[in-house]
N, C-alpha and C positions, 0 to 999 in steps of 0.2 A: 621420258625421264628428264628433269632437267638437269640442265649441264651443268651447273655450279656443283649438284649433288653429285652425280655423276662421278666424278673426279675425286669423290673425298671417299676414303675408306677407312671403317675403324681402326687405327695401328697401334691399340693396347699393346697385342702380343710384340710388339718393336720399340714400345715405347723409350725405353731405357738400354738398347741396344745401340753398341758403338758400331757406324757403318761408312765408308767412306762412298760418296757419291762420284762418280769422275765423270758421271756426264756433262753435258754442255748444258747452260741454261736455258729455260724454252720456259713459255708462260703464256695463259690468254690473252692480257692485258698490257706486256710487254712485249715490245719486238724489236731486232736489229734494227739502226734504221744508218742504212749504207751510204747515206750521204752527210752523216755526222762527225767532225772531224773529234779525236779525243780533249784538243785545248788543251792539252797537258802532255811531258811525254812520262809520267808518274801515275803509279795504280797504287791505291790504298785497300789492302781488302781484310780480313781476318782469318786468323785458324780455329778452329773449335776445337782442342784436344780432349780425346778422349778421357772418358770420368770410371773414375773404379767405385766398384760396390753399388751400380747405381741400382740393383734388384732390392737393397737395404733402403735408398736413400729416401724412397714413397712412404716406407712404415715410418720411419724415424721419422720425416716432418708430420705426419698425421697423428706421432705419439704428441710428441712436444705441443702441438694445434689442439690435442684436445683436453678440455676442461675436466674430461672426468677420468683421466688418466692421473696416474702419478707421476711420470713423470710431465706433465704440462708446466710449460715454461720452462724447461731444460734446455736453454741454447746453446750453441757453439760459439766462442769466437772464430776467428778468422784465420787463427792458425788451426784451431782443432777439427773445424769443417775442412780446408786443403789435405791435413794427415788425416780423415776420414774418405774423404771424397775426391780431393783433386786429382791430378795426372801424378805419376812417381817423378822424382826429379830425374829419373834417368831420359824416362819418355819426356819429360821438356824439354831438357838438352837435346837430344835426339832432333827433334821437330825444331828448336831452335839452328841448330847448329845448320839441319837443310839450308832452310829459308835465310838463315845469314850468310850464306852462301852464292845466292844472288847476288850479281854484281852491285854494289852501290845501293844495297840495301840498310836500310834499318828497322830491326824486330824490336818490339814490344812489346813485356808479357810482366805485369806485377808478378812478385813473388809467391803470394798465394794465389794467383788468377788460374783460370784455363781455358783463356781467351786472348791470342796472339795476334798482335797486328802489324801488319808487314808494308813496309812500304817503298817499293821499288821503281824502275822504268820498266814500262811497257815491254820494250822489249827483250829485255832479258827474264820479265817475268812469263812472257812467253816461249821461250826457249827455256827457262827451268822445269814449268810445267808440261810441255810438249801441247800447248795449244793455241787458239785465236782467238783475242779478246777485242769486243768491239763492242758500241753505245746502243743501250736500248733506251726506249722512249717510250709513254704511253700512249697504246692503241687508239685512244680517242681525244689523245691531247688534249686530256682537262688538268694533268699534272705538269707543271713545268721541269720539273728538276730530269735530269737523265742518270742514267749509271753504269759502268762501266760491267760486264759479263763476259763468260767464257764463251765464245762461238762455236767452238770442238770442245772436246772429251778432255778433261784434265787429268794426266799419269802422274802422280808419285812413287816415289820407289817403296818395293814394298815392302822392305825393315822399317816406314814409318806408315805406312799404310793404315795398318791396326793401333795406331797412337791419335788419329784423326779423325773429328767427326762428321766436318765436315768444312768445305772451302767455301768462301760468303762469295764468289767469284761464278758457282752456278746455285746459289739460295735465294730464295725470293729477293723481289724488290718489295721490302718492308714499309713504306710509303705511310710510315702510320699519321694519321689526319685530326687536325682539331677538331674538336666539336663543338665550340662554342659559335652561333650564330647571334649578328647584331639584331636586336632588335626596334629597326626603320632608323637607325641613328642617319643615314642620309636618306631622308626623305622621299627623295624626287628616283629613289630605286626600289621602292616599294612594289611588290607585285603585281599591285592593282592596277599602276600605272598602264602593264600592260593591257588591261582590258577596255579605258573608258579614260579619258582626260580629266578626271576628278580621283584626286590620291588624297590620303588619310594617313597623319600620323599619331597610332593611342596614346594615351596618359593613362593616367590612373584615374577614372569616372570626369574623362574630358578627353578632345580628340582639337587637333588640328588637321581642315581639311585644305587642302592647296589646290587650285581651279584654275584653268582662264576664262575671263567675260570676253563674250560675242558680239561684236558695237551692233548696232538696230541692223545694217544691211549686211550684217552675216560677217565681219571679215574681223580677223587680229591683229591690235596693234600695240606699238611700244608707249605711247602716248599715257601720260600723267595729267588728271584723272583717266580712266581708261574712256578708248576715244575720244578725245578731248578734241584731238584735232577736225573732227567729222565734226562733233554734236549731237552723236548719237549713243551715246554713252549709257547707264544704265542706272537708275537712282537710287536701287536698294537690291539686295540679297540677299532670297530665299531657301532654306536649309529643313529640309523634312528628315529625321532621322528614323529611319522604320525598325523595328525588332523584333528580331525572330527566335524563337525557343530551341535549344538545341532536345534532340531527343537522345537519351541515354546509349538506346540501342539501337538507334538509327539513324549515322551521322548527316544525314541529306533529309532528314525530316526535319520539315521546319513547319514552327506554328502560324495558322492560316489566318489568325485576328490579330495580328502585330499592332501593338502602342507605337502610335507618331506622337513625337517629338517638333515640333514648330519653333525654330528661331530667327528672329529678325538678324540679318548683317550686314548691315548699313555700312557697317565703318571697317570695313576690311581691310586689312594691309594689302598691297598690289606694288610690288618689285618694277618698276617704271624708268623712264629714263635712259634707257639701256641704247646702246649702240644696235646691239645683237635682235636679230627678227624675231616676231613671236609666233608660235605656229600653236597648234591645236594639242599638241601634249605635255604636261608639269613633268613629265622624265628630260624634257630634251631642251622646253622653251626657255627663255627668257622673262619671261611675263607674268611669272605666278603670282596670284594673289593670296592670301591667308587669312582664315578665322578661327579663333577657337570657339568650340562649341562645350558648353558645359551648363549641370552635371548630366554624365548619361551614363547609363545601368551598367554595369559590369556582369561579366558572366552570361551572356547572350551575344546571339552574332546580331549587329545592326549593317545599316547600309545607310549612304546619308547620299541624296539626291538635292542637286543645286538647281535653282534657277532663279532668274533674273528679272526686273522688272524696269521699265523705260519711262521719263516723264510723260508719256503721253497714257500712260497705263497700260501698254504690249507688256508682251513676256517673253523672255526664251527659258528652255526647257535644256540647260548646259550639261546632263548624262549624270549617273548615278555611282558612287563606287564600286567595286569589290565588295562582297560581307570584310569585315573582319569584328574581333572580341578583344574588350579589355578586362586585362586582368593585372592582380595588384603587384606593385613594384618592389621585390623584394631590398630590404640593405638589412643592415647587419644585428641591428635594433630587431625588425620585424623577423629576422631567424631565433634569435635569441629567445624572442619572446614564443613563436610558434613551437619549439622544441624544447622548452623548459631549459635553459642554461642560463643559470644563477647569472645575477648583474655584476660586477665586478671582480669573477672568477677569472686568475690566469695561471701561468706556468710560474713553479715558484721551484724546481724539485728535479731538474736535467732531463727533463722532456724535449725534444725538439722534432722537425718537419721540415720537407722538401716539398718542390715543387720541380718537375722534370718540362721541359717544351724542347721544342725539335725544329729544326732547318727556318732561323732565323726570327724566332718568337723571344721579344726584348721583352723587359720594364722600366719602366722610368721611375728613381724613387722620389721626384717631384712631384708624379702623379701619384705616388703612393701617399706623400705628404698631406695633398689636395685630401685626396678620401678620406683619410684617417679625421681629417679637421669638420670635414661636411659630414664626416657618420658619427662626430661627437666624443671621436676614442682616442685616447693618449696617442702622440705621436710617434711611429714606428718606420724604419724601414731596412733594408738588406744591404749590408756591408760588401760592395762588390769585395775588399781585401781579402774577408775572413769568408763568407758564409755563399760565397761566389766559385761554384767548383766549372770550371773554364773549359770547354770546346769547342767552344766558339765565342767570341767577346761579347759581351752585352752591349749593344747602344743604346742609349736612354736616350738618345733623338729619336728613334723610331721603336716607338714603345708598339707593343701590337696586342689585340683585343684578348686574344687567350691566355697570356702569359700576368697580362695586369688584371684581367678577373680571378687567375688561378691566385694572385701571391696577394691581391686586394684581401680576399673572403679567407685565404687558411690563415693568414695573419691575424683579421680582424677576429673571428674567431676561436682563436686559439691564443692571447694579449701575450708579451714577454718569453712565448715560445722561440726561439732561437730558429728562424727560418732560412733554408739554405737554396739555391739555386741552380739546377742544373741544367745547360743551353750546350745543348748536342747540333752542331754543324750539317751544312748539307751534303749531300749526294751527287750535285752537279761537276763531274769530271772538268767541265769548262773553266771552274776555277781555279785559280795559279794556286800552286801546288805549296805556295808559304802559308797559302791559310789552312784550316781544316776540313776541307772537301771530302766526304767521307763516301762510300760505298753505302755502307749502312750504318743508318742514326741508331736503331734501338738496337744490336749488338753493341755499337759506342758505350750507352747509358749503362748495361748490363755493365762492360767491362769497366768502367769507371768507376759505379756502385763497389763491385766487389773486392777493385783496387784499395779501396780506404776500410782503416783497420776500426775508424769507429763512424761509421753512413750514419745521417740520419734515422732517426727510429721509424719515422710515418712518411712516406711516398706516394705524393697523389700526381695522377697521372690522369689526363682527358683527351687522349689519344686513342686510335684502333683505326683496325683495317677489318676487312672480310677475312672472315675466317680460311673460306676455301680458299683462296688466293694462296695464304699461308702452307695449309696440311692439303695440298695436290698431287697427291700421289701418282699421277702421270708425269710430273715435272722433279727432274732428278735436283736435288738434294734439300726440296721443301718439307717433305715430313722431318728428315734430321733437321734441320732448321727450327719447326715447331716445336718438336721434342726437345732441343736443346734450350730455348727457351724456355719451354716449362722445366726443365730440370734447373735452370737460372734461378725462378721465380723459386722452386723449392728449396735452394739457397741460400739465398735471402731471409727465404723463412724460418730457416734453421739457425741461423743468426739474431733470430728477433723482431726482427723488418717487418713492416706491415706495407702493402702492395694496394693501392686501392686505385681503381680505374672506373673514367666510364662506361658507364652500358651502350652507347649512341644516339646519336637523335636521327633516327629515324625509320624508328619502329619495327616490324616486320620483318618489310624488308631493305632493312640496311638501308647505307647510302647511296646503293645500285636504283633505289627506287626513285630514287630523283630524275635519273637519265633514262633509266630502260627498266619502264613500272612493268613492262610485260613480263621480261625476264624475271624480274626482283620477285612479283607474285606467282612464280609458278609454284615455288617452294619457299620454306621459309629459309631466310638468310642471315644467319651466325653470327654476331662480329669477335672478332680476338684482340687483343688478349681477355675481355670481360668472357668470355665463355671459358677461360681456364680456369679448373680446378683450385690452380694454386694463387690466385692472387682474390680479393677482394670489388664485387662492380657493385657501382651504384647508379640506381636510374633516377627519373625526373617526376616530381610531382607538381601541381599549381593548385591555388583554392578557389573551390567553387561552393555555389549552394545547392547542388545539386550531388553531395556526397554521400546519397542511398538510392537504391532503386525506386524506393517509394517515392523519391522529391516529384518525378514526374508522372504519377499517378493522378488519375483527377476519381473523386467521387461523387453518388450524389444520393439522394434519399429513396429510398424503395418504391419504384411505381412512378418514379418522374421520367419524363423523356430525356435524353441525352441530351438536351441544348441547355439542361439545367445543372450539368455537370461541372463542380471548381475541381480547379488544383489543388494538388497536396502540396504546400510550399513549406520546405523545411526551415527550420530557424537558422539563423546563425552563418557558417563559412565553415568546413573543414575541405581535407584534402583530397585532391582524384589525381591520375592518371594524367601529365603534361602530354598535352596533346595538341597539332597545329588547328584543331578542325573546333580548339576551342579559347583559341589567341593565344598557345602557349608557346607559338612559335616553331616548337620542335617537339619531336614526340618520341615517348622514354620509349628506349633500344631495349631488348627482352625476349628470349626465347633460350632453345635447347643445344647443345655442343651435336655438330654431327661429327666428331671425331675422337671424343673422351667419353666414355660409359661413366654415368655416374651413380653406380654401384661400388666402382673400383675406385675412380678417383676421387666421389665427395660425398664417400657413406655419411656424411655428418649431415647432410640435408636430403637424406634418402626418405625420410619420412614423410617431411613436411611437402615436397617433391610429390610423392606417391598420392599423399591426400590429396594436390590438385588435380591430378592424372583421373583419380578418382569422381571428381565433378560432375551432376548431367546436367549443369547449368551448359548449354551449349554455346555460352558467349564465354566461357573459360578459355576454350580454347579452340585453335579449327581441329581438322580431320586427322589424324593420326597419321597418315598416308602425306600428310606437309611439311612434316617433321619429325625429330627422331627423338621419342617420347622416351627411350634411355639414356637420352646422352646428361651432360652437367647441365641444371637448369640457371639461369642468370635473368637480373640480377639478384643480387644477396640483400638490399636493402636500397631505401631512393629516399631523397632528398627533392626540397624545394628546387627546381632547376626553371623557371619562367621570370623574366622582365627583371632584372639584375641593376640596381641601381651602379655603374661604372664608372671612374675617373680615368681617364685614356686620353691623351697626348693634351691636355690641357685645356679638356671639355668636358661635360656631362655625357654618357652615353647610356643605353640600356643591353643589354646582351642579355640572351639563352642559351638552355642547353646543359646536359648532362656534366658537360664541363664544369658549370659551377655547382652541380649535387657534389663530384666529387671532392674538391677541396673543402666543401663544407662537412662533410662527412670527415673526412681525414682529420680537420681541427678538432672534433668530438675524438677523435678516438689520440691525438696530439692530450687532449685532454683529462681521459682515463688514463691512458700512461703514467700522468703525470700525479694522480690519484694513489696508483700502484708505486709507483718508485715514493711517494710519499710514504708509505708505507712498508718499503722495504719488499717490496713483490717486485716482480723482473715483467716489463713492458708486455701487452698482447700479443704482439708478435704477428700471427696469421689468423686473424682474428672472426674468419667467419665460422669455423664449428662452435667458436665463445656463442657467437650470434642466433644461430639457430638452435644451442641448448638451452636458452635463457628464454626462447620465445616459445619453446614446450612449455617449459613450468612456472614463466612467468610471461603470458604472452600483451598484458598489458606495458611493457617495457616498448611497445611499438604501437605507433598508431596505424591500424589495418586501416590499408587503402582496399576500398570495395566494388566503386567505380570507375568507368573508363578503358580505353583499350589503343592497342598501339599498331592500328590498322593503317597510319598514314606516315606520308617521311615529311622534312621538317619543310615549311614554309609560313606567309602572313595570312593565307587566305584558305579556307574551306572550300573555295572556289577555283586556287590557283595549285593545290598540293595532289600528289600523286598518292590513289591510296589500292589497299587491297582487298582483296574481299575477306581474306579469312585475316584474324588478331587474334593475339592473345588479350584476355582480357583481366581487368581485376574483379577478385572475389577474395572473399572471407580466408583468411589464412595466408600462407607465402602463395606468391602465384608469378608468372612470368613477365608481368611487367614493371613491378614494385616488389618482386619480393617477400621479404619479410614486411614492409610497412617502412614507416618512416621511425627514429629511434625516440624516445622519449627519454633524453640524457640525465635525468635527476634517478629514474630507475634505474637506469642502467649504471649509472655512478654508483650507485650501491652494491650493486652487482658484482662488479670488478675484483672489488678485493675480497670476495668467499676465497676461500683457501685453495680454490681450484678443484676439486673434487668431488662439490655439492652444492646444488640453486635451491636451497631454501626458496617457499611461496614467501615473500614477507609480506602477501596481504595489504595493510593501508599503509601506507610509504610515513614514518615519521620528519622530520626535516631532516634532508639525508647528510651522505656523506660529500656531496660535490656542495652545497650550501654550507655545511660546515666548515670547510676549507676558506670561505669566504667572508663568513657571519664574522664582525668585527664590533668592540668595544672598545671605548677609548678611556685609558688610562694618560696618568703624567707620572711623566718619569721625571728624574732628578733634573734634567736640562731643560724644561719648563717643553716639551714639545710633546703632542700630541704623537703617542704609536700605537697602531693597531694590533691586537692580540685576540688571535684566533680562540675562539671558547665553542664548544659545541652546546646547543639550544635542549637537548634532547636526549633522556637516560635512555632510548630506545637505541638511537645513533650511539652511545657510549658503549654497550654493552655489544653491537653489532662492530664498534670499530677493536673493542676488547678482545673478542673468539677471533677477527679478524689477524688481527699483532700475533694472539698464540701459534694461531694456525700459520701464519705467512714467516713467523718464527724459526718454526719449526721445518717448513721446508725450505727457506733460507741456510738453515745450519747445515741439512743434507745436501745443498744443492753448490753455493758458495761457500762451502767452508769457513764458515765464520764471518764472511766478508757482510759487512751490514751499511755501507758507508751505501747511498744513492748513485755514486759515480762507479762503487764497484761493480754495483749492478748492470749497469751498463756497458760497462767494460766487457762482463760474460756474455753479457747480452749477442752483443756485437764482434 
């Protein structure tokens, strides 16, 4: 059995149970490491106080979540979720009064929170507790940061025992990891490098390749023109670029009659002059030379082969790349246009958006400036004063690649939405104890969140860890850990909040499969938070022309032999499966919870679920025996996530990666919010049962992805990625790579505001309601100046926005009391 699975057990029946853990921390991937000094002599860690009624608090968010309930959209604020749900004030005091109690401590617990954080010396926090804390490190040191753990068993006394759920001091090390991958923005690290001293970096139907020339008697030098100094230098070079057909179902099938490509390169750039030696490989030398090669096909793997040619008419024969695929470079223009979102639509109506990063992910709003000007969009950027929620300072000197793709794309696509920032601190105990060194980042976020009495509505998040890591039920106080965060995320949603994360990039199996493909494909591997229940994941799509099974079909006439056989070449570009084995760098994260049944926790996709289950297309999915075909299937919906047009530290760059599905998702749903409060309707909220009721009876509201599969983890080469044998694959309907499909925001803009209760088929879409929001005529008004006023095009949209006002009227009056204002609505909301 494999050991990841091993270790995870269903813990429904514990789910919502208060349990205090007192054991020590213990972990696969973590371990003491005895020769680590603390660097500090202060311990930051958290309490988890225990939550009342939480056997209620499952039904209550899956009433409010769902569309055909009446009560849907029923939120709580901030005070009425604590007097439902929080700790009594007696039990805060209680728990506080302990832990203030420690010498030279200081607690921290918002008023409505129930989530405590203590910050004391070592060693009195050791002596309060009756235990030994000391620095764990990961197992295979590919994490830097350390964190401080209990080494023995932690006693409380037990009049607070039953008030806690659990101490962050033996709870995982939450380690949750970006997902955004560059795509070759430094060249000379490109993976191919390591295979052959000819490296390639894609464009968009063009490639720069980088080489060294080999003077006529074999050797490298620094000399300008190359070999100059010998004479034997080399008069032109030759660029064969071969292309091979990717097969559907068969990622290692490649077609046997590949089209060459011939291009002269005479005029090369060559990097010369240099002090520094040159040696045989473009990752390390000095000496590289450059050409761009163009145009060349997109959506197939090529390989581009160099060589050389001498005035005498010799040759050398300088080595061939890596494969790699180009594919097309998304920005913000070509999202808009791929998913239907009206041109000049923004936030006009107290909609707004967050973006979360962790342990040191900045932005610079310099570089936010840059993008906004090269993508052609009004200039926008983040108010560190106002919309800057602090736990760690931003530096906009060291802007970093996740943080400025997450706030680039939810900004751009979501225009005048009011975007807020959240920069959660690290973990590393080594840091002096003035700044925010924290134990745990995503406990931080949680308590931060629920600290503010009006959060953000939409929270896009492109982080996660391995599931099992999290819910290891041999490791004392990880399942309370998981549990308490999914009773967090069900919070949030009780409040209004919409949670949207990535799925990962890297497929299958996680990001285990990058280092240890053996382990990662025994079983399939989970990642969390996108496998809970309670929050929203979105995976990765890229476009190809090969978006049916038939594209790689060949046929031919009855009675001819098979050397007479064409292809079936599909027309046009739609969407598959971002996948590494097809240039998309990274490949969409997707599969089953092995620790949440989803019957209990996400009957609202129990159907759509079931009918994939149901498949005997055997490329659906692998063997039922790899995975756990009850748990929560993920993700809920995927987005474009390959070749990201990026502004970062005061350059062009490209990045991949789920990371950017998610914020582009969140802006779409930044954006029905904004529909609904227009309207006097109260935000999504938890928005994926919305999503899967709307794709039963309106399943054109998504474009089914039907190709591709997410057998391999992220890298640049077909050649260089680690994959598995069994994938999930995409098929017709929701499936575990993509989900539901990608959204088709003009439908679903329509969608939004039914009354809640009922998804009318509306059949052929009039010009809806997200273009009427936007549809503009120009009048003059008395002060001789041109103003835009909104006019709807369409008695079909009038009469849909008419039943819509009655209907959202009327549950407005029951729900708000009369309160009709945009701001009140969000007030309840939140």
């Amino acid at each position: 059995m494999n050991p990841l699975i091993s270790l995870v057990f269903v813990v429904l029946p514990a789910l919502y149970a208060a349990e205090l853990f007192t054991g020590s921390f213990s972990s696969q991937l973590w371990a003491f490491d005895e020769k680590a000094d603390f660097g500090t002599r202060w311990v930051r860690f958290k309490v988890a106080l225990t939550l009342r009624n939480t056997d209620r608090m499952h039904d209550h968010f899956q009433d409010v979540s769902n569309p055909m309930s009446p009560n849907y959209g029923k939120f709580l604020n901030a005070n009425e979720l604590d007097q439902m749900y929080g700790p009594s004030a007696a039990d805060k005091q209680a728990v506080r009064d302990y832990f203030a109690s420690i010498p030279e401590a200081k607690v921290t617990m918002h008023d409505h929170g129930d989530l405590m954080e203590v910050l004391a010396p070592i060693e009195h926090v050791e002596k309060h507790l009756d235990t030994s804390l000391g620095v764990v490190a990961h197992v295979h040191g590919r994490i830097p940061q350390k964190a401080i753990r209990a080494k023995t068993d932690i006693s409380v006394p037990s009049h607070i025992a039953d008030k806690i759920a659990f101490i962050s001091l033996n709870s995982p090390v939450n380690h949750v990891k970006p997902r955004a991958a560059k795509s070759l923005r430094e060249v000379e690290n490109h993976e191919s490098a390591q295979l052959t001293n000819v490296n390639v970096n894609g464009g968009n139907e063009e490639a720069i390749v980088i080489f060294h020339p080999i003077c006529a008697d074999g050797s490298y030098n620094n000399y300008n023109p190359p070999c100059g100094n010998i004479g034997g230098g080399p008069s032109s070079f030759q660029f064969t670029v071969n292309s091979y057909s990717n097969s559907l179902t068969d990622r290692y099938q490649l077609n046997t009659d590949p089209t060459v490509f011939n291009v002269a390169g005479q005029s090369a750039y060559c990097m010369y002059n240099t002090t520094q030696p040159c040696d045989a490989s473009p990752r390390k030398g000095a000496c590289n030379c450059y050409v761009k090669l163009a145009p060349l096909p997109k959506y197939t793997q090529l390989r581009v082969n160099v060589s050389e040619t001498f005035p005498d008419g010799s040759s050398k024969n300088l080595n061939a790349s890596a494969l790699f695929a180009l594919t097309d470079v998304a920005t913000a223009s070509f999202l808009s246009d791929l998913y239907q979102i009206p041109s000049g639509m923004q936030v006009n109506h107290g909609s707004n958006q967050s973006c979360a990063e962790f342990y040191g992910e900045f932005y610079s709003n310099s570089d936010l400036e840059a993008f906004f000007a090269l993508s052609g969009l009004p200039n926008n950027t983040i108010s560190t004063a106002e919309n800057y929620y602090i736990d760690l300072p931003n530096d906009q000197s060291k802007p970093g690649g996740e943080a400025q793709l997450d706030v680039e794309y939810i900004m751009a696509l979501a225009p005048n939405a009011p975007t807020y920032f959240y920069s959660i601190g690290t973990f590393n105990p080594n840091d002096p104890v003035n700044t925010t060194s924290h134990n745990e980042g995503f406990l931080d976020y949680l308590q931060l969140v629920e600290s503010q009495e009006y959060p953000p509505l939409v929270h896009s998040l492109s982080y996660g860890d391995v599931e099992a890591d999290i819910f290891n039920a041999s490791h004392n106080g990880s399942v309370a850990y998981g549990n308490r965060c999914n009773q967090e995320f069900m919070q949030l949603g009780l409040r209004g909040l919409t949670l949207v994360f990535s799925s990962g990039d890297d497929g299958i199996g996680s990001q285990i499969v990058r280092d240890d493909p053996e382990t990662a494909c025994q079983q399939a591997v989970p990642e969390w938070p996108a496998s809970s229940p309670y929050v929203t994941a979105v995976g990765a799509t890229q476009l190809t022309n090969k978006y049916l099974p038939a594209c790689e079909l060949t046929y031919a006439y009855p009675g001819l032999p098979i050397q007479t056989q064409l292809p079936f070449q599909c027309t046009g570009t739609k969407e598959t499966v971002c996948s590494s084995t097809f240039g998309g760098v990274i490949t969409s994260g997707g599969g089953f919870s092995n620790v949440l049944n989803r019957s209990t926790t996400a009957p609202w996709q129990e159907k759509a679920v079931d009918y994939y289950l149901r498949q005997a297309n055997q490329q659906a999915y692998p063997p039922t025996s790899y995975f756990n075909p009850q748990g929560r299937g993920y993700p809920d919906v995927a987005t474009y996530g390959s070749n990201y047009f990026v502004y970062l530290g005061g350059a062009i760059t490209r990045e991949s990666g789920t990371s950017a599905s998610a914020p582009v998702f969140a802006a779409m749903v930044t954006l029905w919010n904004d529909i609904r409060l227009a309207n006097n309707m109260p935000p999504m909220g938890f928005i994926a049962p919305f999503l899967y009721a709307i794709a039963e009876k309106n399943p054109e509201a998504f474009h089914d992805i039907v190709t591709g599969n997410n057998a391999c983890g992220a890298g640049h080469s077909i050649e260089t990625v680690n994959c598995c044998e069994h994938s999930y694959g995409a098929v017709p309907g929701w499936d575990a790579v993509t989900g539901l499909g990608s959204p088709n925001f003009e439908i679903i803009s329509n969608l939004v505001i039914n009354n809640g209760t009922a998804f009318p088929n509306l059949g052929a879409y009039p010009t809806g309601v997200a273009q009427t929001l936007v549809e503009q005529v120009t009048t003059s008004n008395d002060d001789g100046i041109d103003h835009p006023v909104v006019r709807d095009t369409s008695i079909a949209a009038m009469i849909l926005g008419l039943l819509a006002f009655i209907m959202s009227g009327v549950l407005c009056f029951w729900q708000f009391r009369g309160k009709s204002s945009s701001q009140g609505l969000l007030n309840n909301a939140v």
